[in-house]
C-alpha positions, -999 to +999 in steps of 0.1 A: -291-569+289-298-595+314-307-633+300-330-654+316-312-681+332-312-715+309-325-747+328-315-780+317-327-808+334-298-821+356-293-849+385-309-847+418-274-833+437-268-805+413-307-799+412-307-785+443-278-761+436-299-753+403-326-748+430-311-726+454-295-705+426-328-697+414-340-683+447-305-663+455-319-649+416-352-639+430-336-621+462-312-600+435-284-615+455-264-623+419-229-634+436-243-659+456-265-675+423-231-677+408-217-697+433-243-720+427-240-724+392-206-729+397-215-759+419-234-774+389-212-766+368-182-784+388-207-814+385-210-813+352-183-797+335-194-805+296-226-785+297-218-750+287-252-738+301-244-737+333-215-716+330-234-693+310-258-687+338-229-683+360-214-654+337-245-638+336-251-643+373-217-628+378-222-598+353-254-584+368-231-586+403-213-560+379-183-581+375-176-582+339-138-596+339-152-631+362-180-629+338-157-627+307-138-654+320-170-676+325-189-668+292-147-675+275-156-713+293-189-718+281-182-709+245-150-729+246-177-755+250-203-745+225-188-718+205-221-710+185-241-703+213-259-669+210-264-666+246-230-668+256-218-648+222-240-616+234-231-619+268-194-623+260-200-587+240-214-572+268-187-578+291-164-566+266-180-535+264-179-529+300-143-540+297-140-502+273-129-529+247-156-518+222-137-535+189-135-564+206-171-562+211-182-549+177-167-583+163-190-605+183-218-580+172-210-583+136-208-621+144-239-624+160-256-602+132-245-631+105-255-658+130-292-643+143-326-634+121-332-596+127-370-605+133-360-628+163-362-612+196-325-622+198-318-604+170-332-573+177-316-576+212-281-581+192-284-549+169-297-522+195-264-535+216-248-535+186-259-501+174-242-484+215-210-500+210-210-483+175-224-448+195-188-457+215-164-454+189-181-423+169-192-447+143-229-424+144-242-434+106-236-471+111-255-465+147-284-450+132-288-472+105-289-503+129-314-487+152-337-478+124-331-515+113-350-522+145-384-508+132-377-522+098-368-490+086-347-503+058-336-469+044-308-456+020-295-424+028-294-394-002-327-408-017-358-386-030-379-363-003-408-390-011-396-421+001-387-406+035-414-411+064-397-379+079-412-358+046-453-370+051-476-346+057-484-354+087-455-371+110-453-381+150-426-389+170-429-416+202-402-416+227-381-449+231-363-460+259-352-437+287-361-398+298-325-394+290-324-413+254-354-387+246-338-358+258-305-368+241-324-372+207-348-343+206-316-326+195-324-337+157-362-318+160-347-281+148-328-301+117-363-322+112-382-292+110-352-275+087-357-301+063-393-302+062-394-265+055-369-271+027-392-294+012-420-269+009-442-289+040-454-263+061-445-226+068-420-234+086-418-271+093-433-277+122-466-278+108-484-311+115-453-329+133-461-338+172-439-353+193-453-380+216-436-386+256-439-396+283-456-371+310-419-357+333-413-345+294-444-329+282-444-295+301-402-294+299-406-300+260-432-276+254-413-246+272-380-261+258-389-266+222-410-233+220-381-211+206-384-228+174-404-208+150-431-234+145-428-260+173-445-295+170-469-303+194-458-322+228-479-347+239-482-374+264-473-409+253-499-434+245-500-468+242-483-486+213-516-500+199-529-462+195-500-448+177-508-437+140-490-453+113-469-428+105-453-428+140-416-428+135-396-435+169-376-402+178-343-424+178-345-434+141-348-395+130-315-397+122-314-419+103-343-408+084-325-373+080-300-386+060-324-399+030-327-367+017-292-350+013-257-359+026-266-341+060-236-352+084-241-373+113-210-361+130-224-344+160-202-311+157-214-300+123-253-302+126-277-270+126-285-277+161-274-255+186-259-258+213-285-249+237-313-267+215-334-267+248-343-228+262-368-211+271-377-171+284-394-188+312-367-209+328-343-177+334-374-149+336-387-171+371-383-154+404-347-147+417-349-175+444-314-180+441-308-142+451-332-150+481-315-182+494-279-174+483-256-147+501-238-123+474-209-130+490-211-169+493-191-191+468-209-208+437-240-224+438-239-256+429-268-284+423-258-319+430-275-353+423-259-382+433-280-410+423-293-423+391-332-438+384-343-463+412-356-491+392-348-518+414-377-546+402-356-550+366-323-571+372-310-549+343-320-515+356-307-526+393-272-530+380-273-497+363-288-481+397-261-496+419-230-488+393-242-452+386-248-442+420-226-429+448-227-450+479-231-431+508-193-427+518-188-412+484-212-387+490-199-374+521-166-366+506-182-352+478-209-322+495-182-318+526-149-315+498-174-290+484-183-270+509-152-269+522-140-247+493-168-226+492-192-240+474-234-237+483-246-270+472-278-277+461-298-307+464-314-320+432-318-353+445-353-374+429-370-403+444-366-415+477-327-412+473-330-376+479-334-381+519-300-402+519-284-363+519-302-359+558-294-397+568-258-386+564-260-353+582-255-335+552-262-297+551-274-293+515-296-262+502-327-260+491-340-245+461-371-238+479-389-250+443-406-280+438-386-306+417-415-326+405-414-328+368-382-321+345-397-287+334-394-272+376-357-286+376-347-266+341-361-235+367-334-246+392-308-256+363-313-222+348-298-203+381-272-228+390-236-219+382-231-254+382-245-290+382-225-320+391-246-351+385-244-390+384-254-406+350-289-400+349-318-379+330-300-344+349-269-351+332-286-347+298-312-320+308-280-297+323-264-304+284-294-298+262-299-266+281-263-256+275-255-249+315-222-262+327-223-299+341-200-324+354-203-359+351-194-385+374-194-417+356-182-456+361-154-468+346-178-492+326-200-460+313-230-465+291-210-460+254-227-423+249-201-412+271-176-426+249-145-437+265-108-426+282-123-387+273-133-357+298-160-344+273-188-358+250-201-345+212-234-348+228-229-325+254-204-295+245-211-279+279-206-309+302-172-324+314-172-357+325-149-374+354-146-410+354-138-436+375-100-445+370-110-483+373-139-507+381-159-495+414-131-463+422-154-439+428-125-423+455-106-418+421-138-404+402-146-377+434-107-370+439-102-358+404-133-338+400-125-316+434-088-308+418-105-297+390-134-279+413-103-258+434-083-249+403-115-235+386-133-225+412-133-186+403-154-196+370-183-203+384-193-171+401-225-166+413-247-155+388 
């Protein structure tokens, strides 16, 4: 997470670097605001704060190791600095040295009052890197601690918010943290069924997102015997008190009975997101796609364009292929028979034509995650960046390939082609920081030695 730069009042001559750093800040140019601090800090070489905004200027240029180096410098100078601590963590995380991290976590936990904003900026970091080394009950119980759900697992049905008569969920986060999380809904509703609540319960349990979700859940969820109700998200200040966010659930599940957070032995199934209507839809595949052409595949190549948030930008720029990556990509494709798709969102989706890029069609509209589980549920395969697709394409079941950074978000885990999230998905990662060649080369081997898998369906 990005920190707001610190500003010290300093001389006149390193002012004006102080200055101009601020404005490269404003223009997102991040390299150039390091520079900058770097100038103050050369001035003034015992004030660790301007190395700390030099680290931080250098890690949302996605350049963790510099940044390391920096935030190494700064705490060298003050080594009880919070700012510096949590960004030293985050660099080690993008470095795949999630130990390493964890220690300044558990530090910074020690160090940090969990009602401070700090603090609950420390244990949602905290509670990824644990996501990253399959350490899930610890995760959970530090993303609960968020809310102030203090909770110990294996306690009686009462005490558990999950076991109320009445019980909604609210999104939290991204599309893809929602769709990622919704997996625990069929072992929510198991349990509240075992505890007598409701026929079969799903009785008086709705589930609260934002509007892309509400038609794709509804469809999605429907298979269960009694769904909860989807609804469009509503303000914070509206939300009953017995809201629960849907990524504490599982930590809630555990208060009743030793129910195992390892991902491979829950109730869920595989496919915990189906529905008749996604495969029952008009053949347009059979319409747009020769019998005799190669395997249709859907391709998105871009992750969410939130460019405004210094945060989000980062994760935009990292996810994403640039443009010579793309080419290689659709043309290496094509080239061995494939019919590729484009599944493109946002204004990203016309980068395909700027590059003179023959992608399908589906023909459908794409507006809305519900229309693209249509598509999904046709494709013989999806390769995506690291976006919401990736985890649609897994909590449908369909097979999915994953092109990720080397610094991937720690759900991906790390140095592994698959994911416990995901069992259908296979994931192809950068070799090294920013070698997407790598990333693209390995997934068309893989593409022309299993190429006869993926028939068309």
């Amino acid at each position: 997470m990005a920190e707001k730069p610190l500003n010290p009042g300093v001389s006149p001559s390193p002012h004006e670097h102080l200055v101009q750093a601020q404005q490269w800040q404003q223009q997102g140019a991040w390299l150039e605001a390091a520079a900058s601090y770097a100038a103050v800090a050369e001035r003034l070489p015992a004030d660790h704060r301007f190395l700390a905004n030099q680290a931080n200027a250098l890690w949302l240029a996605d350049l963790p190791e510099a940044a390391h180096r920096c935030y190494s410098r700064a705490l060298h100078l003050q080594p009880d600095c919070p700012i510096s601590q949590r960004g030293l963590a985050s660099c080690l995380r993008d470095l795949n040295q999630f130990d390493a991290a964890l220690q300044v976590h558990r530090h910074l936990a020690q160090q940090l009052p969990l009602a401070t904003a700090e603090g609950q900026a420390n244990l949602w970091a905290h509670s990824q890197v644990l996501m990253g080394v399959e350490h899930f009950e610890e995760a959970y119980r530090l993303m609960a601690a968020r809310r102030n759900l203090r909770l110990e697992p294996h306690s009686q049905p009462g005490n558990s918010p999950v076991f109320g008569d009445e019980l909604t969920l609210v999104s939290e986060q991204g599309l893809g943290d929602t769709l990622q999380f919704v997996r625990f809904v069929p072992e929510l509703l198991r349990q509240r069924q075992a505890a007598c609540l409701g026929v079969d319960g799903g009785a008086d349990v709705q589930l609260w997102v934002e509007p892309p979700l509400v038609k794709l859940l509804s469809e999605g969820l429907a298979w269960l015997n009694a769904p909860p109700t989807i609804q469009t998200k509503t303000p914070s200040a509206s939300q009953p008190s017995h809201a629960l966010s849907l990524l504490n659930l599982p930590h809630a599940l555990t208060m009743h009975q030793a129910w195992p957070p390892a991902l491979s032995t829950t109730s869920t199934p595989t496919a915990y997101l189906r529905s008749a209507l996604w495969s029952s839809q008009p053949r347009w595949l059979a319409q747009r796609h020769p019998p005799a052409s190669g395997p249709a595949v859907g391709l998105v190549w871009a992750a969410g364009r939130k460019l405004d948030d210094p945060f989000c930008a980062r994760e935009y720029h990292k996810r994403s292929l640039p443009g010579r990556m793309l080419w290689q990509l659709v043309t290496g494709l094509q080239q061995q028979g494939a019919c590729v798709y484009n599944l493109q969102f946002g204004p990203d989706q016309a980068q395909a034509q700027a590059l003179g890029l023959n992608l399908h069609s589906s023909g459908l509209s794409l507006e809305g995650l519900a229309a693209a589980a249509r598509v999904v549920a046709q494709l013989d395969l999806v390769i995506t960046v690291d976006t919401a697709m990736a985890h649609l394409v897994g909590a449908m079941g369909r097979s999915g390939w994953v092109l990720l950074p080397w610094s991937a978000d720690p759900r991906w885990l790390a140095d592994t082609p698959s994911t416990p999230w995901y069992p259908s998905l296979r994931l192809f990662r950068q070799p090294r920081g920013g070698d997407w060649q790598g990333a693209v080369d390995q997934l068309l081997a893989a593409f022309k030695a299993d190429f006869h898998s993926y028939g068309c369906q």
